[in-house]
Each structure stands twice: as C-alpha cells, then as structure tokens.
C-alpha atoms as an extended CHARMM CRD file, in Angstrom:
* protein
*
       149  EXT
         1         1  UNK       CA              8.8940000000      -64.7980000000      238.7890000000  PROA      1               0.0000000000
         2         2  UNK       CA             12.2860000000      -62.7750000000      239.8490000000  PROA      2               0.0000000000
         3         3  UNK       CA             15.1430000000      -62.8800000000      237.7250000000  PROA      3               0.0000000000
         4         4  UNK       CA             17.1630000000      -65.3460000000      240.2950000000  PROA      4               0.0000000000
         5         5  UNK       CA             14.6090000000      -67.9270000000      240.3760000000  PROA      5               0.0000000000
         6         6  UNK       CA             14.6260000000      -67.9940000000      236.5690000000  PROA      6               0.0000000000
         7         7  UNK       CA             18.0300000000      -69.0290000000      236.2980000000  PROA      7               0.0000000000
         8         8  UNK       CA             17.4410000000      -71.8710000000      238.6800000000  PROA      8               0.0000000000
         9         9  UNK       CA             15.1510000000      -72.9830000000      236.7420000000  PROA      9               0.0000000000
        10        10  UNK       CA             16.5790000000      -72.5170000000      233.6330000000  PROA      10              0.0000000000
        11        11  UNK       CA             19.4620000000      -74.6590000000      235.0380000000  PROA      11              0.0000000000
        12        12  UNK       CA             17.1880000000      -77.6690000000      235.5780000000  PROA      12              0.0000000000
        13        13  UNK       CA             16.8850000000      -80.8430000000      233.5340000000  PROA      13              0.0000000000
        14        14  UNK       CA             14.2580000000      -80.6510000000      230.5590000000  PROA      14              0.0000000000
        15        15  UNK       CA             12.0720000000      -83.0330000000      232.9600000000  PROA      15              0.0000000000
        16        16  UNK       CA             12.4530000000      -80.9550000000      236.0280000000  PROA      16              0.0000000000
        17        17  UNK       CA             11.7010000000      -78.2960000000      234.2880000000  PROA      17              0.0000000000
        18        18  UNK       CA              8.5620000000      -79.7470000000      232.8940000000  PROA      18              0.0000000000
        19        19  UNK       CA              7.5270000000      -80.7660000000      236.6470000000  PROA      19              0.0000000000
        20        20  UNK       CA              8.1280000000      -77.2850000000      237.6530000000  PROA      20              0.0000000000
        21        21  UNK       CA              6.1440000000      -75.4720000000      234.6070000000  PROA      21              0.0000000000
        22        22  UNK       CA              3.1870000000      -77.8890000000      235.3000000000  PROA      22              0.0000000000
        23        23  UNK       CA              3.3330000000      -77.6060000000      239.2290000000  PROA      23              0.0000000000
        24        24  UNK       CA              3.6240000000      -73.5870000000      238.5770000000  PROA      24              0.0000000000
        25        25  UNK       CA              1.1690000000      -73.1660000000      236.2940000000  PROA      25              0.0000000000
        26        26  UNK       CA             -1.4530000000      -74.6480000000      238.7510000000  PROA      26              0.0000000000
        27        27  UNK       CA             -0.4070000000      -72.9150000000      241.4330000000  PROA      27              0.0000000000
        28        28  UNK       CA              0.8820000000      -69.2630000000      240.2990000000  PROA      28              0.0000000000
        29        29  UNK       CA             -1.8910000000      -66.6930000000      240.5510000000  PROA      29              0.0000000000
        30        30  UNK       CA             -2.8250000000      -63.9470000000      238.0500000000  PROA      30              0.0000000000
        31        31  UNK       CA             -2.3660000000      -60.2480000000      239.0910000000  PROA      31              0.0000000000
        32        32  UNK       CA             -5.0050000000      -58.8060000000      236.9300000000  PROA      32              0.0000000000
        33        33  UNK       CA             -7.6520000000      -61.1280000000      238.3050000000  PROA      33              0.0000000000
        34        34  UNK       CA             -6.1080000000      -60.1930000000      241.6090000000  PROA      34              0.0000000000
        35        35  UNK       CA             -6.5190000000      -57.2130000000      241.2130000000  PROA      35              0.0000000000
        36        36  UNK       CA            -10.4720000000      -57.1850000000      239.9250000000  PROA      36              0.0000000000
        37        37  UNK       CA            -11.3440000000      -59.7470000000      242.7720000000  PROA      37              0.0000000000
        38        38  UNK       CA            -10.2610000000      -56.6460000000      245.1580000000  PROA      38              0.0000000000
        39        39  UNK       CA            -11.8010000000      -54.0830000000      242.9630000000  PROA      39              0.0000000000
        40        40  UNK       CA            -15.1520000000      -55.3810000000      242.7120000000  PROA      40              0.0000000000
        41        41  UNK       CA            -15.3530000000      -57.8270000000      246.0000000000  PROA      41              0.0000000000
        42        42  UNK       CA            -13.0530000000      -56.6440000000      247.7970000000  PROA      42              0.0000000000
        43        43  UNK       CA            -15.4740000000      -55.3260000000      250.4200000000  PROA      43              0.0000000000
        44        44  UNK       CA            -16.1430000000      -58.8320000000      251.3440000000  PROA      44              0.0000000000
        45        45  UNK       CA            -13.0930000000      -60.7440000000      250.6770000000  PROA      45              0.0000000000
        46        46  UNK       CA            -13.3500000000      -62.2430000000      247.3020000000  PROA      46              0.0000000000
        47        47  UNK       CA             -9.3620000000      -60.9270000000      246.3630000000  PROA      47              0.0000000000
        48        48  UNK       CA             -8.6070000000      -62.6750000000      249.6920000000  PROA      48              0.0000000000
        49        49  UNK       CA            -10.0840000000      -66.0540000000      248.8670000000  PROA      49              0.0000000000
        50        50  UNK       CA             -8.5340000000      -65.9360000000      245.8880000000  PROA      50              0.0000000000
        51        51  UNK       CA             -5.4560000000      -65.3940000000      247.2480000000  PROA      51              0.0000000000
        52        52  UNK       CA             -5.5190000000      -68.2370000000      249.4520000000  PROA      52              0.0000000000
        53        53  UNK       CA             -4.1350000000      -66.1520000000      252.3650000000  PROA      53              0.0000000000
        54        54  UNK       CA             -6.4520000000      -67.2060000000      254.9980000000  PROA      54              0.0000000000
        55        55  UNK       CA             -7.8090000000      -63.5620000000      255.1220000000  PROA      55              0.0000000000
        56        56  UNK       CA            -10.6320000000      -63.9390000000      253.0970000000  PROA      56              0.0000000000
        57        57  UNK       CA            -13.2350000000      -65.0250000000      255.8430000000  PROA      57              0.0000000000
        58        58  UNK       CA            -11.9100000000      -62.3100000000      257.9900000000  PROA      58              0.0000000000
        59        59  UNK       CA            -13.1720000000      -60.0790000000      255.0000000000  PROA      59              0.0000000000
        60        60  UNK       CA            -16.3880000000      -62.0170000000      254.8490000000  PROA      60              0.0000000000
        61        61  UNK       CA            -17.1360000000      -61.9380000000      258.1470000000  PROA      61              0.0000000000
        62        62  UNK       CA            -15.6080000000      -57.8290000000      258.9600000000  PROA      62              0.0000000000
        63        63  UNK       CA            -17.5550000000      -57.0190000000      255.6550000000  PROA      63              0.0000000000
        64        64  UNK       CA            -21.1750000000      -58.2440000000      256.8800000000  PROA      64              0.0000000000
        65        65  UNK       CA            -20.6300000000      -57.1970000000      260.6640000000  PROA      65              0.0000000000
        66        66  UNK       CA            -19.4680000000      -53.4510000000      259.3240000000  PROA      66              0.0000000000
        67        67  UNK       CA            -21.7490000000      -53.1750000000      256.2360000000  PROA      67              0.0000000000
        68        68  UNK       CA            -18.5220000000      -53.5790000000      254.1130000000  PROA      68              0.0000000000
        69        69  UNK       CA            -17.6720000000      -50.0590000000      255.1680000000  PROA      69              0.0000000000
        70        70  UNK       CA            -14.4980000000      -50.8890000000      257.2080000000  PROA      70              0.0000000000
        71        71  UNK       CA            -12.7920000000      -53.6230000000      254.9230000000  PROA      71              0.0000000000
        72        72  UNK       CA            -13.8020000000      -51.5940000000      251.3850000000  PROA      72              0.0000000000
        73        73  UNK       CA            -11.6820000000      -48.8780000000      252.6770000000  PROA      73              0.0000000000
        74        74  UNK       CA             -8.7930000000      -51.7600000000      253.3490000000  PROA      74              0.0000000000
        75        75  UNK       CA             -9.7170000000      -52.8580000000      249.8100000000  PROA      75              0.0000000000
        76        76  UNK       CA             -9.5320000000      -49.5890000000      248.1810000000  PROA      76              0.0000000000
        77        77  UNK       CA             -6.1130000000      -48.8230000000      250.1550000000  PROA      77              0.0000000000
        78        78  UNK       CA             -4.8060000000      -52.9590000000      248.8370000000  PROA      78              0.0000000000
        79        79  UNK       CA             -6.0640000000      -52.0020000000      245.2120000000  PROA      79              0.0000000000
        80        80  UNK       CA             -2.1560000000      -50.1850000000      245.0830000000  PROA      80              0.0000000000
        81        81  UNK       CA             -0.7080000000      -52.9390000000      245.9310000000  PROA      81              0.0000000000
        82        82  UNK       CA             -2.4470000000      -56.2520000000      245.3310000000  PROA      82              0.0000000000
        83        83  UNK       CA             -0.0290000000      -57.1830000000      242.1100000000  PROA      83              0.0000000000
        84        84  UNK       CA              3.0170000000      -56.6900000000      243.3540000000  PROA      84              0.0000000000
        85        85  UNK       CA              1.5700000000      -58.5470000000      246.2000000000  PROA      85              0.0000000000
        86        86  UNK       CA              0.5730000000      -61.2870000000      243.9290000000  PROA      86              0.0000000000
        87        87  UNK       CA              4.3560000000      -61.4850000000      242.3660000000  PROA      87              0.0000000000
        88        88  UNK       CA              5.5930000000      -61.9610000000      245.6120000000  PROA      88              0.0000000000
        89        89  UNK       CA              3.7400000000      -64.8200000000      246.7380000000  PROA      89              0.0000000000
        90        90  UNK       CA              3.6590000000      -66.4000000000      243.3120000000  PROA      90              0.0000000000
        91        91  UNK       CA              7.7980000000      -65.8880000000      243.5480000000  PROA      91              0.0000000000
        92        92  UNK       CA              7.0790000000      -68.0280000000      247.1480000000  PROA      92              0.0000000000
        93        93  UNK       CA              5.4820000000      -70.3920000000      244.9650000000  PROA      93              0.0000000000
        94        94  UNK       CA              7.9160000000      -71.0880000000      242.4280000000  PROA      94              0.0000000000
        95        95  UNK       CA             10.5830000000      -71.4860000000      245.1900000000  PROA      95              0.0000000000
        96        96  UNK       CA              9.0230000000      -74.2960000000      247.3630000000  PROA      96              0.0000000000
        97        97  UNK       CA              8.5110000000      -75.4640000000      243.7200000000  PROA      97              0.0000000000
        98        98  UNK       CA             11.8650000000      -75.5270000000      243.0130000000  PROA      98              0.0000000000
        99        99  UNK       CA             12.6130000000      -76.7800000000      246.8220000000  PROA      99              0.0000000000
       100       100  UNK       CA             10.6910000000      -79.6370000000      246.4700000000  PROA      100             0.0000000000
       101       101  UNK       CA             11.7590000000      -80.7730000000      242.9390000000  PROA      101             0.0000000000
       102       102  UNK       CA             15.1680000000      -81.0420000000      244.6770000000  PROA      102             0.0000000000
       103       103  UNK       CA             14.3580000000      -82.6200000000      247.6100000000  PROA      103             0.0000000000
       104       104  UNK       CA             12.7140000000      -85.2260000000      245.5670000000  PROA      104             0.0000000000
       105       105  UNK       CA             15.9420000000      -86.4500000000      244.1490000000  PROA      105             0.0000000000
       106       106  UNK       CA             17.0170000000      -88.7820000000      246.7810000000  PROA      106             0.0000000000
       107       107  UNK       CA             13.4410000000      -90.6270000000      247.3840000000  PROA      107             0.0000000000
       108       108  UNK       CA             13.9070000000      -94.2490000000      246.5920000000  PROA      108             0.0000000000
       109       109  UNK       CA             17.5690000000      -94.1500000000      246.2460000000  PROA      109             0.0000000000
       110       110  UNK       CA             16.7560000000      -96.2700000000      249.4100000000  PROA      110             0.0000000000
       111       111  UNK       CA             16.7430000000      -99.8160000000      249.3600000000  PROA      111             0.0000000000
       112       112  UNK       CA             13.2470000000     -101.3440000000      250.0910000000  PROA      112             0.0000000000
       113       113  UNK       CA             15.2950000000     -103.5310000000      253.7090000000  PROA      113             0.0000000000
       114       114  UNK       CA             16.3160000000     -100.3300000000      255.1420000000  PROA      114             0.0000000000
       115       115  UNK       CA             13.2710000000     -100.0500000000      257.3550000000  PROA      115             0.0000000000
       116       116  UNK       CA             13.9380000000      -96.7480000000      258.8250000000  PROA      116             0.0000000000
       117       117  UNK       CA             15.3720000000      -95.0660000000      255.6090000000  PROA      117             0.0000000000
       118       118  UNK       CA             12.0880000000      -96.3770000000      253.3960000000  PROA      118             0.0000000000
       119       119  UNK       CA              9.8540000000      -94.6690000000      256.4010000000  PROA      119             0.0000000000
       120       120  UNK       CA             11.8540000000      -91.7200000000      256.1780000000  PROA      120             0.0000000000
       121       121  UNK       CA             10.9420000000      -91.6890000000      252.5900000000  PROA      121             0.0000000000
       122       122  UNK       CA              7.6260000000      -92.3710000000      252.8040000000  PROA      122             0.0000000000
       123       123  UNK       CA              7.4380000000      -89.5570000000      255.3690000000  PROA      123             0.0000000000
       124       124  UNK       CA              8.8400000000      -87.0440000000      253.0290000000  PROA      124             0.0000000000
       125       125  UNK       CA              7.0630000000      -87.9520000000      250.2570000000  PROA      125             0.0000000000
       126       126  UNK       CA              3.8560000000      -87.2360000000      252.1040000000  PROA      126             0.0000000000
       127       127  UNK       CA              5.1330000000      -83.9460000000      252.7280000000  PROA      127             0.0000000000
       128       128  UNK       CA              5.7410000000      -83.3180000000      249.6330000000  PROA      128             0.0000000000
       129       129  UNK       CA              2.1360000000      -84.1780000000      248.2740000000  PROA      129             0.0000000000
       130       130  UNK       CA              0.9090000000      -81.8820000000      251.1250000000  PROA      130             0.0000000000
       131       131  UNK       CA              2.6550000000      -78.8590000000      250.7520000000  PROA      131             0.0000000000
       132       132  UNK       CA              1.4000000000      -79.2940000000      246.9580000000  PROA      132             0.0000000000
       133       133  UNK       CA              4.8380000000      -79.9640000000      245.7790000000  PROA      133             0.0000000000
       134       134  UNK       CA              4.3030000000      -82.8980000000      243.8090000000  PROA      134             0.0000000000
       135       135  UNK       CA              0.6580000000      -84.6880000000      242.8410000000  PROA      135             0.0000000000
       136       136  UNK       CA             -1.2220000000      -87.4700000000      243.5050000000  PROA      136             0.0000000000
       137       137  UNK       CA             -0.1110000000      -89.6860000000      240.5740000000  PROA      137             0.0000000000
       138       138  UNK       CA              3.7970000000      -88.5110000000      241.4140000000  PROA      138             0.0000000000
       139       139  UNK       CA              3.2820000000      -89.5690000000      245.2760000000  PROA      139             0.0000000000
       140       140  UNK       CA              1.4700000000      -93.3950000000      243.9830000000  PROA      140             0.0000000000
       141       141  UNK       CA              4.4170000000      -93.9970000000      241.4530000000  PROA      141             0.0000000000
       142       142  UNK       CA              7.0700000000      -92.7000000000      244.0250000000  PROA      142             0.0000000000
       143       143  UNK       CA              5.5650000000      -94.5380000000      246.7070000000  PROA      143             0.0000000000
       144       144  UNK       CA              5.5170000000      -97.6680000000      245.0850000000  PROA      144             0.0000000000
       145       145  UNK       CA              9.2140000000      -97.2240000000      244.1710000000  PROA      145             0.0000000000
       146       146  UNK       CA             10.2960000000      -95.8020000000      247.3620000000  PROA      146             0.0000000000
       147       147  UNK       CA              8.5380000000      -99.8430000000      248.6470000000  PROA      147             0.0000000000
       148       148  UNK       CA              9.7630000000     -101.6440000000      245.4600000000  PROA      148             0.0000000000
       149       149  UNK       CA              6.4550000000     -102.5690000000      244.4660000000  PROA      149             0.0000000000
C-alpha cells in the first residue's frame, strides 16, 4: 500500500480501521505468489487467474491453441514486472476499500417513511456488497437498519 493511502487510513476510526484491515486482508494479493504463479504457470495463465484480471482464460486458451509457446514468452517478459504490478492493483484495492467505508456512513441515517431515500439506500448498499466493499453479514445488519427492522 502507497504511503498516501496509509495516512488515510491511519486517520480512520479504530472500527473503520478494523473494517478496512479485514476487507484488505481478503482481498490484497501477495507478490511473491504472484510472481511463482507466472513463473511456473504462466504459460497457461495460472498468474492471471490469480490475479483476477480477466486475462487468465485468454492465457488458457492462447496457451493450448499455441503449445504455450506464444504466452510463455509474455510470461517470461511479465516475470519483471508482475510485483510491482501486484502493488498497484492491491493499492486499487485498498482505495475502493477506503471509498466504500466512507460511502457507508450515511446508510440508514434515513428514516424508514422516506420511500425514495430508504430505496436509495438499499440500492447503494447492494453496490456496496457487489463491488466486495462490505460482506454479507454487514449488508443483512445494514439492510435491516436502513428498513428499521
């Protein structure tokens, strides 16, 4: 994580900043594994899949239809860069992290006969558990609040 986001989240409450460490932690990936996913699979993908980038069937599927030829060479040439790579996108991470744990502040601030503001809660809240930002359990209990259940 880059300097700049550490303050941010060194500026958080003690419970934000126990949402963010546990959301992080889940989500952040390792260079080193990274980095021995494209070593030793990289010819068909595996650093890809790891990596959650969407690239890792077009590995798979490059790898069998070339003999592995073509994308080992695009390994070998990503081997240089995968961890810097992989402290990028976990620096990504931390910051829709650190998005969402604000934009979660004014969910069901909303009283429960305000129709359109409750839907517009409910709404975000869903986005939040689908971008990953919070979990299951955190969009039940908000939900229920956000309904005053």
């Amino acid at each position: 994580m880059n300097e700049s986001t550490r303050q941010v989240v060194q500026q958080l409450s003690p419970a934000q900043r126990d949402a963010f460490d546990s959301r992080y932690e889940d989500k952040k990936k390792d260079p080193t594994t990274a980095f021995l996913l494209c070593l030793f699979t990289g010819g068909i993908g595996g650093h890809e899949f790891y990596l959650e980038s969407g690239k890792g069937i077009i590995f798979l599927v490059g790898g069998i239809l070339t003999g592995t030829i073509v994308t080992g060479i695009i390994a070998i040439i990503q081997l240089f860069s995968i961890q810097k790579r992989v402290k990028g996108d976990n620096d990504v991470i931390a910051c829709k992290i650190l998005q969402g744990i604000r934009d979660k502040q004014p969910i069901g601030l909303i009283s429960a006969g305000n129709l359109t503001g409750v839907e517009a809660d409910l709404s975000k809240l869903q986005e939040l558990r689908d971008s990953g930002t919070i979990s299951e359990d955190e969009f039940q209990q908000l939900r229920k609040k956000t309904l005053g259940l």
